[in-house]
C-alpha angles and dihedrals in degrees: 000000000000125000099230109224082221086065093041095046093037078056091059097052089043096048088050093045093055086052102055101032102110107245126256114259093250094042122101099222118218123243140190086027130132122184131208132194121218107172142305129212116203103195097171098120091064099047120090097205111065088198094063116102096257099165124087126185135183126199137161105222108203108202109194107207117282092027141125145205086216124230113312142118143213134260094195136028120296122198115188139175122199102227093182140358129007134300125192113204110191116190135199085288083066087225116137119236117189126212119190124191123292086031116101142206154220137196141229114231125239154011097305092057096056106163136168131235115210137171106221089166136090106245132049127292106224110184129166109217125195107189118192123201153121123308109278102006121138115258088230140344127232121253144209101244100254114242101271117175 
C-alpha cells in the first residue's frame, strides 16, 4: 500500500486544528505536548464492511515533563510503545499505571474507560501511537476529569 502525501498533509491540519481548538468547559486540555504526525492509511474503499475499522494512523506524541494529555478516551483501538522516558496513565479508578521506555500499551475503547496520559518525570515522554478506527472517526474524544480523591 502506499502511504498518499493528501492523508499525510490533511493530518497535519487535523492534528493542528485539534491543538489549537480551546478546549470544551467540562474537557481537561492537554498541555506540554507536541504531536506529530507520521502517516494514515484510509483503506476503506477497499473494505466491504463499512463498520470495520478501515483507518490507520501513525504519530509520535512528545510529553514534556509535567505534562498531560489531559482526560479523554477512544473510540477505536490505540496501540502505543514508550520510546523514552516515563508515562503515567490513571483511569477512572484513578489509580496510576507507569510506563517506562521499551514497555508498550494498549487502550480500552470507548467512553466508559476515560483515562489520562501524564509526564511526572523530568525528561521528556516520547511514545509512537498507531490508532485504528472507523473512517472518519475522531482519534479520541475529550473528557471531564473523573472525582479522584
Amino acid at each position: 500500500m502506499r502511504i498518499h502525501r493528501n492523508a499525510c498533509a490533511c493530518a497535519v491540519v487535523v492534528a493542528a486544528a485539534v491543538v489549537t481548538l480551546a478546549p470544551s468547559s467540562s474537557a481537561t486540555p492537554s498541555s506540554g505536548v507536541t504531536v506529530e504526525p507520521l502517516a494514515q492509511v484510509d483503506v476503506s474503499a477497499f473494505s466491504p464492511f463499512a463498520s470495520l475499522p478501515s483507518t490507520f494512523t501513525f504519530r509520535r506524541i512528545t510529553i514534556a515533563p509535567g505534562g498531560t494529555l489531559g482526560w479523554h478516551y477512544h473510540d477505536g483501538n490505540v496501540l502505543a510503545v514508550i520510546t523514552a522516558g516515563q508515562v503515567t496513565r490513571y483511569e477512572t479508578d484513578c489509580v496510576p499505571t507507569t510506563y517506562s521506555a521499551g514497555e508498550g500499551l494498549s487502550e480500552t475503547v470507548g467512553p466508559d474507560h476515560v483515562h489520562v496520559g501524564r509526564n511526572l518525570g523530568n525528561q521528556p515522554a516520547e511514545l509512537y501511537v498507531a490508532y485504528v478506527n472507523r473512517a472518519k472517526e475522531p482519534l479520541f474524544v475529550d473528557a471531564p476529569a473523573p472525582d479522584c480523591p
